[in-house]
C-alpha positions in Angstrom: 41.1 275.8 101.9 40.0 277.7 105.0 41.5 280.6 106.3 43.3 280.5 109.4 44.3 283.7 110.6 44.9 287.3 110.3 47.7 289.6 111.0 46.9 293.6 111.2 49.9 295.7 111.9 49.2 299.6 112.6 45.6 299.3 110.2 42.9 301.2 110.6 41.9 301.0 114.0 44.5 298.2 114.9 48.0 298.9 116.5 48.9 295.2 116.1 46.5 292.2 116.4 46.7 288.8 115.4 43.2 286.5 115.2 43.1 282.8 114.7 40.2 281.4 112.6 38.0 277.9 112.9 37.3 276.2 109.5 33.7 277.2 110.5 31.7 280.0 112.1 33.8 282.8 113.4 31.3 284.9 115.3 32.8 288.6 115.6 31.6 290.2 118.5 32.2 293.7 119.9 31.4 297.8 120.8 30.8 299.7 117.3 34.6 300.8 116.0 36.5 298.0 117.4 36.8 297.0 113.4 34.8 294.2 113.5 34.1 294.8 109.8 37.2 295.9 109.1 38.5 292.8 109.6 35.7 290.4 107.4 36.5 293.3 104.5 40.2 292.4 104.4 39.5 288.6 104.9 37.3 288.7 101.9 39.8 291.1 100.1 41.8 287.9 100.2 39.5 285.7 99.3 38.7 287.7 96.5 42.7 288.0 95.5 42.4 284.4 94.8 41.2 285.2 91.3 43.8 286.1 88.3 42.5 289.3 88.0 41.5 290.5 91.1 44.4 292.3 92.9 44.6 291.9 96.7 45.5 295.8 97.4 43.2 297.2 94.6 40.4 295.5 96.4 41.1 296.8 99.5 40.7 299.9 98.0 37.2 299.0 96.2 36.2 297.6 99.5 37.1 300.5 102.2 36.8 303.3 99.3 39.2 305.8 101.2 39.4 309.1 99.9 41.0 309.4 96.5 41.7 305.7 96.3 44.5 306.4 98.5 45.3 302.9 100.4 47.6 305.1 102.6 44.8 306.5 104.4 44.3 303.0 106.0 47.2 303.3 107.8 46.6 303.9 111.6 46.3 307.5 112.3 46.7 307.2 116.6 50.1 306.2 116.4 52.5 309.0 115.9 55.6 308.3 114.1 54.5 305.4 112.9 53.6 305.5 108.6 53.7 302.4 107.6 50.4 299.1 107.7 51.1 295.4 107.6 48.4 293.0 106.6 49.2 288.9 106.6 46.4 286.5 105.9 46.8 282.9 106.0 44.5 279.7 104.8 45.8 276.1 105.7 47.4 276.2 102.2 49.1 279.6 101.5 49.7 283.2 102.8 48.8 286.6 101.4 50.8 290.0 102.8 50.8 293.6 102.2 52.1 296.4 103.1 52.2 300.4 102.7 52.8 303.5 103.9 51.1 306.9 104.0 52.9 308.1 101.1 51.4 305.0 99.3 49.9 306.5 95.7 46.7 305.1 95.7 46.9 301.1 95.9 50.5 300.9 94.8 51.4 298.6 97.9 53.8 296.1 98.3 52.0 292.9 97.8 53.6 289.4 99.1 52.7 286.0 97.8 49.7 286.6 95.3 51.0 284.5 93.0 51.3 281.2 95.2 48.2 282.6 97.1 46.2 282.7 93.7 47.8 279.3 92.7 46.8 277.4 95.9 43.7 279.2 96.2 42.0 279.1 92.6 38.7 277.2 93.7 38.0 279.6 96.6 34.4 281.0 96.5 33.2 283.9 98.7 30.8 285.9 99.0 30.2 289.4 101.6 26.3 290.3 102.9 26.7 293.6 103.8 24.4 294.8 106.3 22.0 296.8 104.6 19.9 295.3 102.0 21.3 296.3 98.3 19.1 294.3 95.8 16.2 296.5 95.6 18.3 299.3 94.6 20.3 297.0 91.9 19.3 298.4 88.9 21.6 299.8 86.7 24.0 300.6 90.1 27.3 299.4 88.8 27.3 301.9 86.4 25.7 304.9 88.2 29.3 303.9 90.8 31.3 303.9 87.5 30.4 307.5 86.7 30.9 308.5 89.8 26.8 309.3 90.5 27.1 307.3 93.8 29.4 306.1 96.2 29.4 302.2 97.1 31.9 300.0 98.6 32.6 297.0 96.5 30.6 294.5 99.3 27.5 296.1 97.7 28.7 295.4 94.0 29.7 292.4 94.7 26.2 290.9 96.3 24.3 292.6 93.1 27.0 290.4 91.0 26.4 286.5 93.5 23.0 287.0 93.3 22.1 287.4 89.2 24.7 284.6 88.6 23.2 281.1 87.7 25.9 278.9 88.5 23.9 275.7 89.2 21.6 274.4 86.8 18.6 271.4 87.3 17.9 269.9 90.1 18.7 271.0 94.1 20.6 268.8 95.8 19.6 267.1 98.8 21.7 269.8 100.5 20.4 272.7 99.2 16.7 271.6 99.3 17.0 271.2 102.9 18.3 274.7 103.4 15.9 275.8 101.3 13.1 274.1 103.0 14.2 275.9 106.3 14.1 279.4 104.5 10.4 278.7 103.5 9.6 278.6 106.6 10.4 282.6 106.5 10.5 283.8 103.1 7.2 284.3 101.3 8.4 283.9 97.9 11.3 283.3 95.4 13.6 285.3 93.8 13.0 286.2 90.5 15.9 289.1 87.7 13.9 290.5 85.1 15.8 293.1 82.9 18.3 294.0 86.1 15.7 294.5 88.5 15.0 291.7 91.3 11.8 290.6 92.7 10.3 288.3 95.1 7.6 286.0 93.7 5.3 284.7 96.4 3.9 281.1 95.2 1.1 281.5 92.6 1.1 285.6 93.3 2.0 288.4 90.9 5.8 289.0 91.7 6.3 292.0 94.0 9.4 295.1 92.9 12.4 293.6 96.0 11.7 297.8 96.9 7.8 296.8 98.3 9.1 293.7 100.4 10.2 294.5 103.3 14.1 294.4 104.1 14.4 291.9 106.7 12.4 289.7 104.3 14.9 291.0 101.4 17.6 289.9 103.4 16.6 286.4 103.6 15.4 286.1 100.0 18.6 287.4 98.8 20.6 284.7 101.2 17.7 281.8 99.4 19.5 283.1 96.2 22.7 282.8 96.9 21.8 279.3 97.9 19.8 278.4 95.3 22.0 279.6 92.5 25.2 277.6 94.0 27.4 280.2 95.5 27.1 279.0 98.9 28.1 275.6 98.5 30.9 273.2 100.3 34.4 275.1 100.5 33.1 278.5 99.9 33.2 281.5 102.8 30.5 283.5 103.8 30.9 287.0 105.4 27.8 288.4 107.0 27.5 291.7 108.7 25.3 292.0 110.9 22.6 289.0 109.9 19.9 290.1 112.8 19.9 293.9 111.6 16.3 294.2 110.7 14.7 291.0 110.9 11.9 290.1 112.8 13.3 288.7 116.0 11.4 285.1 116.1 13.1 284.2 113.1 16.4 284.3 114.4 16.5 280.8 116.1 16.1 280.1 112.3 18.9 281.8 110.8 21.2 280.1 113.5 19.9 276.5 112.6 20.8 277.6 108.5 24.1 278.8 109.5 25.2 275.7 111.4 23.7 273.5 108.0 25.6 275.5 105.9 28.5 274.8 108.2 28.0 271.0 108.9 28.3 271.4 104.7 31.6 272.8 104.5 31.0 276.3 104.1 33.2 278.6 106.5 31.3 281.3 107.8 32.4 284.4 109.4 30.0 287.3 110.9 29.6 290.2 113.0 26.5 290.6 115.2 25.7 292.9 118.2 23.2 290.4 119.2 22.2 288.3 122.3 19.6 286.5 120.7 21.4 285.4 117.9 24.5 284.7 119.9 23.2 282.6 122.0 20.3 280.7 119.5 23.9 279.4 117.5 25.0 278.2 121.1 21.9 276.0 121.3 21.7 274.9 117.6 25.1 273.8 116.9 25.7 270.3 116.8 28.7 268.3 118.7 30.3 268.0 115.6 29.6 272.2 114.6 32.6 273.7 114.8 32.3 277.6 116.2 34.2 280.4 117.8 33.4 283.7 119.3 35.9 286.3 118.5 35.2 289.7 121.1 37.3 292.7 119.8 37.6 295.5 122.9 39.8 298.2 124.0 42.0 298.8 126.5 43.5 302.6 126.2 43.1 303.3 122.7 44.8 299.9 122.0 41.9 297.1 119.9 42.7 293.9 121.2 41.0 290.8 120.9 39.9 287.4 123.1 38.7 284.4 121.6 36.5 281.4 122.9 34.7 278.1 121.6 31.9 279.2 124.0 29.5 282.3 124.1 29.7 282.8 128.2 33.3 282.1 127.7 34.2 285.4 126.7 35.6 287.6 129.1 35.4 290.7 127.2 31.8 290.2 126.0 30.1 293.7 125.4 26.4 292.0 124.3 26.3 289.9 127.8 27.4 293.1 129.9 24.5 295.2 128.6 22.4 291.8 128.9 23.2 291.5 132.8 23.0 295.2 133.4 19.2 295.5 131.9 18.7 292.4 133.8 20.2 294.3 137.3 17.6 297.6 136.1 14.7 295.6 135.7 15.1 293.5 139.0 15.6 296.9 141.0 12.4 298.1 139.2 10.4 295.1 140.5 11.9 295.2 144.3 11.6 299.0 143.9 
């Protein structure tokens, strides 16, 4: 049940765009504000609308957290006259829509679908990384949101939730030893949940509060846990903003080799990266039979449009090779120089 594309009419920072997905990686490439994230939110907002008691619009809310849980404030504010958004999202088995307007009380839109959406897409499991690490601040943070203490989008909720869950009991399988065996190789420890707080445990050492580890380290323990638990597993989506933002740069060629396992496995995979390393490392990991494409969101005007291709160098719009060539031009005038 993989999705296959979105529709975003007058959203946020979209006039009108339209993006096809692959049933595996979607790598989302582009300048900051091009909506990059914007876009995995609603994707995940309908992945999440797949449960009975999840609504598509009232998680769009949880997830963007405009202003007085006022949905209308999504609506594109650069194009005069205009008052009304349009959202379609569509899987190889159903569609999802929604629409609203400015005058929109807070996520009262006009939803399309949900309940054939919800019918066809009862199995779906997802699950949204956010970039910045949120387990080491876990404790007690759901209810510190509730009464209104702090402000968090519902990606961060969410995470806290996938990662205390125990949804697979005994035994790994052979799948998920092997990519746990790759995320030894950079994770000193396991995760451990003692009365709501996490920690990492490293081998035969006193466990460590997630707060003392550092958070590129935090970021892959908390990706072993969703792993090891079961949440990642064959016809679930992953969303991951921003997977290089603070890890140590050798490790990356590792995190591309995981995320083309956990595609090979059936998982769907979409995230955003301003990285050439990264980039790149998935070009030379992926398999013949990996399926992968680069999606580069740019503007022309004031208008976000968007290029897609199976192939990194492909790209014509391509913001993280045209910064790559131009420090390559500075540094060979420094040399001739």
């Amino acid at each position: 049940m993989p999705l296959t594309r979105i529709e975003a009419e007058n959203f946020t920072v979209f006039e009108k765009i339209a993006i096809p997905f692959c049933r595996g990686l979607n790598v989302l490439v582009g300048e900051n504000g091009m909506g990059k994230t914007h876009i995995m939110k609603m994707a995940y907002a309908a992945c999440q609308a797949s449960k009975r008691d999840i609504s598509f619009s009232h998680k769009t809310v949880m997830l963007f957290r405009p202003e007085q849980a006022g949905i209308g404030r999504l609506v594109n504010r650069n194009q005069k006259g205009v008052n009304t958004a349009k959202i379609c999202i569509e899987s190889d088995t159903a569609k999802i829509g929604m629409s609203f307007s400015t005058r929109t009380r807070k996520w009262d839109a006009e939803v399309k679908s949900e309940e054939k959406w919800e019918k066809q897409m009862s199995d779906l499991t997802s699950v949204f990384i956010p970039a910045k690490e949120i387990l080491s601040n876990a404790w007690n943070l759901d209810a510190a949101v509730k009464m209104g203490n702090v402000e968090f989008d519902d990606t961060y909720l969410d995470i806290i939730v996938a990662a205390k869950i125990d949804i697979s009991r005994g035994a790994d399988s052979a799948a998920r030893k092997r990519y746990l065996d790759v995320l030894q190789k950079i994770s000193t420890g396991k995760v451990t949940l003692h009365e709501e707080r996490f920690y990492l445990k490293p081998g035969t050492q006193a466990k460590l509060e997630f707060n003392l580890v550092a958070e590129g380290l935090r970021k892959i323990a908390l990706l072993w846990q969703l792993i090891k638990n079961g949440t990642l597993e064959n016809g679930s989506v992953l969303f991951w903003d921003e997977p290089e933002a603070n890890i140590n740069p050798k490790y990356i060629p590792i995190l591309a080799e995981l995320l083309m396992m956990l595609e090979s496995e059936g998982v769907q995979i979409f995230v955003s990266t301003h990285d050439y390393f990264l980039s790149k490392y998935i070009e030379v990991k992926r398999g013949k039979d990996n399926e992968v494409q680069y999606v580069s969101l740019y503007k022309e005007g004031d208008t976000v449009l968007c290029e897609t291709a199976k192939e990194f160098e492909l790209l014509e719009h391509n913001a993280i090779m045209d910064t790559f060539r131009q420090l390559y031009r500075e540094e060979i005038g420094v040399v001739l120089r």
